[in-house]
Each structure stands twice: as structure tokens, then as C-alpha cells.
C-alpha angles and dihedrals in degrees: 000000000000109000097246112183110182128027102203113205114204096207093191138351084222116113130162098243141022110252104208083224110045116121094207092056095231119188145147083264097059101086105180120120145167113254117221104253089047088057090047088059099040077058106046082044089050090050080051090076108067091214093068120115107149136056115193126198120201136132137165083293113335102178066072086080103031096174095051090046093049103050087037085059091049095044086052092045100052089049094063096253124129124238156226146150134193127226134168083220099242086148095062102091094147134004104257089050087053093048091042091055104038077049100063090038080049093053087043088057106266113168103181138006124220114208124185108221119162130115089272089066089040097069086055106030128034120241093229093073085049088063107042088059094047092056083043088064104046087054095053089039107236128130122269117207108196102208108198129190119201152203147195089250093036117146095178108070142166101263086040095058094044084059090051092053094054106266110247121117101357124133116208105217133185117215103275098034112126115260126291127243091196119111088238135030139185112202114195127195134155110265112250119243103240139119106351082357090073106066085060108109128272099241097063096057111120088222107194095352083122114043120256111187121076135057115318104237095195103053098110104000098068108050142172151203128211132221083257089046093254107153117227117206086221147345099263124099087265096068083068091066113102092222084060099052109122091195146259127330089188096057101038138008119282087236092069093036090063098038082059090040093056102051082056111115097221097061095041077052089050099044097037098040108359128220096305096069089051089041090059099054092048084055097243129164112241099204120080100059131098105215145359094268095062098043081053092047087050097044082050099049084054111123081215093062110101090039090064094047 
């Protein structure tokens, strides 16, 4: 059995507003949701593989769906699982509303919270939000994991919103570092340019700024369900991909659906070699991208690809 670690749900692909630089394309347009008891079972299904230890719950936007996240955060927690749920924090508008709300997710069992905050979820949500829920957390005392998108022309920054969040003890991560033992993190990377993130310029893309080459350490350890069920081998663009569908949670456990999924040559290729090496014998340029999760969306997108294999 593959040591998954996380099962992420994606409780809806709903969201409040249209980031220029989000790979699954959220938006208020997009409608389809888990429905409680689906979740329930993702979750009985997760507790299934003895190397969880994380659920994670993220949309789209879930604070969208209060009662579902917050029973989907119960169910988790009294299952002996760890939790989070990201958020871009539209819903903290003060502070007391922010402390009221993470209260009820904290007596639920919430163990960290995941807020968006970069200059693409500025232009949609106000900082200030950001930072009400933040404050909201440390005096509950749960963890706050700043999650920051970049570009090339990006004002809001990681050192520039740990400033606006007061300093103190805040690590500053790239994607990769080991983990923190500090009570927050921001963790900043270069959007990848996917889905509604492909129609950025050029010229703002952060190429190589991430390396691209080496093993991938999430395939199949970080996993994912969608609102249909469909199973996604990790949380990165790629997992959108149809070569890279693990199967149906819907239809089989998720148990069976990773002992298939790990015999498959192409994710004993990612996690031995990573997409470079499959990237090479596509012949396949390795520059122009600006991680090792796009080069892997684009190796995956190759019309080459299942000959290789």
C-alpha cells in the first residue's frame, strides 16, 4: 500500500470569486458539491488506509457550505484523523465574526487553518479579512498556513504579508522545505500557469524559480476527491489531467483504488524519477516551465505519453 498521508476532500468547486490565476477554474458559476453523507464516507474510506493522518477540506470555497464543512471536520476528528480547511477568508469580515466561526470549526476539531493571501485574491478579497482570521486563529490557538501565489509583477509577497500580519513567529517556506515547527507559515510559490492561469502573460511566469528535475514526493501520498468522486493522485494541476484519474470513490474503496493505482507504470515513473525523466524520453524541453508540477501537467497532457509507458 502507497503511504498516503492526506486525503484532501474538495467539498465543492464552487468559490465566491474568479482568481486570474486558479487551475480548477472555481468560480460562483461552478454548482457541484459533495453532499454530506458522500464526504462521510470519503472519510470512513480515508481512515481505511493506516498511513492517514490528514484530512483536508478545500473547494473551490467551502466556508461556502458551513454546515457540510463543519460536520465533514467532526466526522474526520472523531475518527482520529487531523484537520484543515482552506479558505481565502471572504467570511472575515471582523474580528469577532472570525473568532465566532473558526470557534465553532475548533470545537468541531479543526487543527489548522489554510488561508490564500497574494495579490491575485486581493483584487477579490480584502486583507484585511485575511488578517482578522488569522488573529482569530492564534487566539484560539490553532495553526495558520499562509498559502502565497506569485508572479513575476507581484507586489504582495510573502515577506510583505508577514509584515502585515504583524511579524513575530512566522516562517517563510518554499514548497519542498521540511516542515515548520512554527505556530504559522507562509508558504510562497509561483502560480502555475493552468486552467484560468494560462491565459496570464508570459512574461510573469517565475520559470525555474521551483526545481523541476528529481522524484515527486506527493504523487500518491497526497491525494485527493472530487465533488463527482473522481479520485486525484495529488493537489497539484496535474491531478486534473484524465491520464492521471485514479478512479471512482463513488464506485470502489479508495483502498483498492490505490493498491491498482500503484502497480501503474506511470506513478512508479513520477515518484521514482519524476516527470523529467518522462519528459526526456518524450523529448521534451525541460526549460520554460516554472515548477515541477507543470512540467508534470504538461508531460501528462503529451499525446506521446502512453506509448512511452
Amino acid at each position: 500500500m502507497v503511504e498516503v498521508f492526506r486525503v484532501g476532500l474538495l467539498i465543492t468547486e464552487r468559490c465566491n470569486v474568479e482568481c486570474e490565476h486558479c487551475w480548477f477554474d472555481s468560480g460562483p458559476y461552478r454548482e457541484t458539491t459533495m453532499k454530506e453523507k458522500e464526504a462521510v464516507n470519503y472519510i470512513d474510506q480515508a481512515r481505511e488506509i493506516p498511513s492517514v493522518e490528514w484530512i483536508s477540506i478545500t473547494g473551490g470555497e467551502p466556508f461556502l457550505y458551513p454546515e457540510l464543512l463543519e460536520s465533514s471536520i467532526k466526522h474526520a476528528s472523531k475518527k482520529g484523523l487531523r484537520t484543515e480547511c482552506v479558505t481565502n477568508c471572504f467570511w472575515a469580515d471582523s474580528k469577532k465574526k472570525a473568532e465566532e466561526t473558526l470557534g465553532g470549526l475548533v470545537e468541531a476539531g479543526l487543527d489548522v487553518i489554510n488561508v490564500s493571501a497574494d495579490d491575485f485574491h486581493r483584487r477579490h478579497i480584502p486583507f484585511e479579512r485575511v488578517l482578522n482570521c488569522y488573529n482569530a486563529a492564534m487566539s484560539l490557538g490553532i495553526k495558520t498556513v499562509v498559502m502565497c501565489a506569485i508572479a513575476k509583477s507581484s507586489a504582495l509577497r510573502a515577506k510583505t504579508v508577514k509584515r502585515l500580519l504583524g511579524g513575530g513567529d512566522i516562517q517563510i517556506l518554499r514548497v519542498g522545505d521540511p516542515r515548520p515547527t512554527a505556530s504559522a507559515v507562509i508558504v510562497e510559490t509561483g502560480f502555475t500557469p493552468v486552467g484560468r492561469g494560462a491565459h496570464i502573460p508570459w512574461d510573469e511566469w517565475l520559470i525555474e524559480e521551483n526545481p523541476v528535475g528529481g522524484p515527486c514526493d506527493m504523487v500518491l501520498r497526497d491525494i485527493g476527491v472530487s465533488p463527482s468522486g473522481r479520485v486525484l493522485p495529488c493537489c497539484s494541476a496535474a491531478s486534473l489531467v484524465e491520464e492521471a484519474c485514479l478512479g471512482s470513490a463513488r464506485e470502489e474503496s479508495l483502498v483498492k483504488i490505490l493498491e491498482r493505482a500503484a502497480r501503474r507504470p506511470l506513478f512508479r515513473a513520477l515518484s521514482t524519477e519524476g516527470p523529467s525523466a518522462l519528459a526526456e524520453q518524450l523529448g521534451m524541453k525541460e526549460k520554460g516551465y516554472v515548477g515541477r508540477c507543470h512540467l508534470c501537467y504538461e508531460v501528462l497532457m503529451s499525446p506521446g505519453l502512453r506509448r512511452i509507458l
